[in-house]
Structure formats: C-alpha cells, structure tokens
NUVEX-624357 format. One line per 8 residues: number of its first residue (from 1); their letters; for each residue z, x negated, y of N, C-alpha, C. Coordinates in steps of 0.1 Angstrom, whole numbers. Each point is the difference from the previous one (the first is absolute). Layout:
<pts>
NUM> A> Z:X:Y:Z:X:Y:Z:X:Y ~ ...
</pts>
This chain:
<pts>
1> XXXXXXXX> 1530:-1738:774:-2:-7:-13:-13:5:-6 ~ -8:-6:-4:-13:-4:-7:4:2:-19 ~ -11:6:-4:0:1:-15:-17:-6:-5 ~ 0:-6:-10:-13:-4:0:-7:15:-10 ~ -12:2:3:-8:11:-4:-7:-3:-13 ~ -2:10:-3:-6:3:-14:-16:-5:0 ~ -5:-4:10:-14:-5:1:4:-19:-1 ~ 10:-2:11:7:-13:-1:1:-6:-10
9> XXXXXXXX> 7:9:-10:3:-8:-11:-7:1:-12 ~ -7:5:-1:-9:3:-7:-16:-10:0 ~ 2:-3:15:-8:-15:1:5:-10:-5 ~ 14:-2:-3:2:-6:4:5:-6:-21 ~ -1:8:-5:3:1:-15:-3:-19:-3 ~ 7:1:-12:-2:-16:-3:5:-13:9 ~ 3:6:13:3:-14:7:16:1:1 ~ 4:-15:6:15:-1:-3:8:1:15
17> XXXXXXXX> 13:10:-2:6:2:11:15:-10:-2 ~ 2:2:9:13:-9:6:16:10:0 ~ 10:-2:-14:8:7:7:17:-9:6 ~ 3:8:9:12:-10:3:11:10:6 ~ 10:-3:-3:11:6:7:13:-9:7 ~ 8:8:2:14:-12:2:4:-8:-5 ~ -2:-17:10:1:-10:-4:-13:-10:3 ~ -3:-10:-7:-11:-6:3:-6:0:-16
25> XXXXXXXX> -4:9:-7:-7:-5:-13:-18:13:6 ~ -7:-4:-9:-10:7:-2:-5:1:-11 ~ -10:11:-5:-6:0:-17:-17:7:3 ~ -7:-6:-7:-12:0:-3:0:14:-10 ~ -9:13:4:-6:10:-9:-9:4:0 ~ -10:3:-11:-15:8:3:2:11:1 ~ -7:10:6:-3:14:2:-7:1:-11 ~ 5:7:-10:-5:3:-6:-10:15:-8
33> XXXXXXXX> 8:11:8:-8:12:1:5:5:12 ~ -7:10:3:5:13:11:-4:15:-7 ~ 10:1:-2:-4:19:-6:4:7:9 ~ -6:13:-2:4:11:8:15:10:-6 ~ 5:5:7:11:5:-7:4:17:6 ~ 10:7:-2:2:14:2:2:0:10 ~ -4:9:10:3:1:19:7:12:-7 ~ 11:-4:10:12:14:7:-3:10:1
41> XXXXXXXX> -15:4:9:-7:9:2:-11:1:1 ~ -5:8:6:-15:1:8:-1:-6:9 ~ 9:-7:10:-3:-3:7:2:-17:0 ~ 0:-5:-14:8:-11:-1:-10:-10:-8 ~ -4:-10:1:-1:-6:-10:9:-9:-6 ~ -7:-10:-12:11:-5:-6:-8:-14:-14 ~ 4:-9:4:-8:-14:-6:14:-11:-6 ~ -3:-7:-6:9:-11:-3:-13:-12:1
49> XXXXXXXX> 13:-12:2:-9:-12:-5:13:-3:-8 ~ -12:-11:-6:14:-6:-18:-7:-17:-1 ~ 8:-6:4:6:-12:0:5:-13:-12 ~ -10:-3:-6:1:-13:-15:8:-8:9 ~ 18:-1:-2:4:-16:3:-2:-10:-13 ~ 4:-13:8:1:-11:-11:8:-1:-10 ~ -1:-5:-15:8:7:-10:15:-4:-3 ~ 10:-8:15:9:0:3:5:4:10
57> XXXXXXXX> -5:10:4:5:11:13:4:11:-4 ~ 15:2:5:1:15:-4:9:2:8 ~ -6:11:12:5:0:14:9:16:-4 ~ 8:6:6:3:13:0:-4:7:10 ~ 0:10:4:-3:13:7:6:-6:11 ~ -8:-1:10:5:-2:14:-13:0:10 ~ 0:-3:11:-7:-3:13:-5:-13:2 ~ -7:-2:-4:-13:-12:0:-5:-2:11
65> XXXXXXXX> -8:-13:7:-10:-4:10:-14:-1:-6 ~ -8:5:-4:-9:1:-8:-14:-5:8 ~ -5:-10:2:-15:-4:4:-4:-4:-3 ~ -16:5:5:-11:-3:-6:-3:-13:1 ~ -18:-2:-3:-5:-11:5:-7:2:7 ~ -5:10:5:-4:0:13:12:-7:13 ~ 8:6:-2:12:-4:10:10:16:4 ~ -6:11:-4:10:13:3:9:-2:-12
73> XXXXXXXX> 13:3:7:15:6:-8:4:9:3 ~ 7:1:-11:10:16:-2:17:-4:-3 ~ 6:12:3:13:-5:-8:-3:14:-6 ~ 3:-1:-12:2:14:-11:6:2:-12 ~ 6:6:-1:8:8:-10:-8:-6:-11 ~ 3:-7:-13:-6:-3:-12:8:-2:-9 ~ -6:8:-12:12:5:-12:-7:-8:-11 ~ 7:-6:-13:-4:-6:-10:-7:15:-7
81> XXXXXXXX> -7:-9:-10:-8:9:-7:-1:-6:-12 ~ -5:8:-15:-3:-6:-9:-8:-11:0 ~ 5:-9:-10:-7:-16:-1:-13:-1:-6 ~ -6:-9:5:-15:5:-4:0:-2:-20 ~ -12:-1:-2:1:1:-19:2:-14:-2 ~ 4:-13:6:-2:-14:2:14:-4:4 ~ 8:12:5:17:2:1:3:-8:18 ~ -15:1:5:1:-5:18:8:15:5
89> XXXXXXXX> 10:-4:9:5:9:8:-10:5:9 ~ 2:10:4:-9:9:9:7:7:13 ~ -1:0:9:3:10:13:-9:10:3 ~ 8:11:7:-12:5:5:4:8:10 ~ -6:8:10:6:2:16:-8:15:0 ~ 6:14:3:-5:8:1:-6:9:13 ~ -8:2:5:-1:7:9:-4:17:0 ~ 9:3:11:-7:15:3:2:1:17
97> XXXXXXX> -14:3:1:-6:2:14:0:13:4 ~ 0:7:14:-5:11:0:-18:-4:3 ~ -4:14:-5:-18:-6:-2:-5:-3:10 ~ 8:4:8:-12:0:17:2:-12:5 ~ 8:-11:2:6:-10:1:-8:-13:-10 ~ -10:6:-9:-4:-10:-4:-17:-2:-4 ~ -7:-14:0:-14:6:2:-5:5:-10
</pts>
C-alpha cells in the first residue's frame, strides 16, 4: 500500500481530487493546504493534507479512495475538520512516515 508524499501533494495544492467509497457515488474536492505536523519521533516525520468539500458534503471519518488527477490513488483514513470561515466542510488525512522511507 502506497501513501502519497509530502512533495506529491504539495504539487499538487489547488487541484481537485476524487473521493469515493462503498457503493457507486463519487465527490469532487480541492486540496487545499498541506502542513506539516508533530512526528512521533526522530525518526518520524509527519504532514497532513486538508481537503475543501462541496458545501453539501459531510462525509464522517472513514476510509476513502482518494485520486488524483494525475491518475494515482490512495485509500486513507480521513477525519472531518473544522468548516472553512464560508461554513464548507473540510477533510483532512494525516500522515506519519518513518523518515527514511520518504524522499
């Protein structure tokens, strides 16, 4: 299993990803930031990306199919987050890597 990287997505800011899960529906979201966040340790790093949905989506905390437009997916863990100042729902998916494992 594949995670997309902190360089990935960070290209990737502003464009719209694909999320889908069980069943046949799909939903249109922008990337909207990537921050960095607290690693575990030293030997850890640790990034989020944060996810603007549309302002009738409001998915719960579950395991997503999440792709790009390039064409790579993920499935990953994505938890709601505060609504933007515009009251759009937000996701966002956390990562921690060990550092060596990543470029």
């Amino acid at each position: 299993m594949t995670i997309p990287t902190r360089t990935q997505l960070t290209a990737s800011l502003g464009h719209t990803f694909m999320f889908s899960g069980a069943g046949d529906w799909a939903v249109a979201a922008k990337l909207t930031d990537v921050r960095d966040g607290i690693p575990m340790d030293e030997n850890y790093v640790c990034y989020s990306a944060i996810f603007e949905m549309p302002a009738d989506v409001n998915l719960p905390q579950n395991v997503y199919r999440i792709a790009s437009s390039t064409g790579d997916a993920w499935e990953l863990l994505v938890t709601p987050y505060r609504p933007t100042a515009e009251g759009k729902p937000v996701m966002g998916a956390v990562f921690h890597c060990l550092a060596s494992t990543v470029e």
